[in-house]
Phi, psi and omega in degrees: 000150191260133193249155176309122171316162174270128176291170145231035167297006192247319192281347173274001185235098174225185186252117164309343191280279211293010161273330166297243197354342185251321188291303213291345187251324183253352181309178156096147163339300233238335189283321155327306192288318182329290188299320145337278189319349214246301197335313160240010140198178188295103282176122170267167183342285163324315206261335171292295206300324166303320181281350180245066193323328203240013182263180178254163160308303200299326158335274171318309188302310221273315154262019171249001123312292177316319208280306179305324200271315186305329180101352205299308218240143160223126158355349189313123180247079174296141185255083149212175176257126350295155177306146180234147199213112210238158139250141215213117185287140178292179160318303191279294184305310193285018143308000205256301207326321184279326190300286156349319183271319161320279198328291197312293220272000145333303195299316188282340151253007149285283209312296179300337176289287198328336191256341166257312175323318186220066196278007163289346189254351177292321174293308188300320168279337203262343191259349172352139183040010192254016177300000000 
């Protein structure tokens, strides 16, 4: 007997609302990379701003609020001199993780199709702005 093929109709069904919701909280330029610097350990302020060269101060504070309001991240203020002030993925935050790893090798086999299917587009980025 011949079976029918398999669809991938169960993987098409999903609710647009909570994935804008989840994109709208880890989305964007500069929150990916944040939650990375953060994943296996705390990082203070200075030292993210270094591992995220091209980000602003003013930048960094403003999503790393966000991240703290969201519950992702956490704030720790040791009360000593000088004050010392770490970030830290929550309990809630490292829930990401899996996601991530979803995310990485997606990426990671758009990148290798993009580069044999479409190997002018490879060229095309890496030569970018050098016009």
């Amino acid at each position: 007997m011949n079976q029918p093929p398999q669809t991938l109709d169960h993987l098409l069904d999903f609710d647009e609302k909570p994935v804008k919701a989840a994109l709208s909280i880890i989305g964007g330029k500069w929150k990916p990379s944040i939650l990375w610097h953060l994943r296996h350990t705390p990082c203070r302020f200075n030292e993210l701003l270094r591992r995220i060269p091209k980000i602003t101060k003013k930048m960094l504070v403003q999503q790393l609020r966000d991240l703290e309001r969201e519950g992702i991240i956490l704030r720790q203020v040791h009360q000593i001199m000088p004050p010392k002030v770490e970030y830290s993925l929550t309990e809630y935050g490292l829930t990401l993780c899996p996601v991530f790893q979803i995310l990485q090798t997606w990426g990671e086999n758009h990148l290798q199709n993009r580069d044999i299917k479409y190997p002018q587009l490879t060229w095309d980025v890496r030569h970018e702005g050098k016009r």
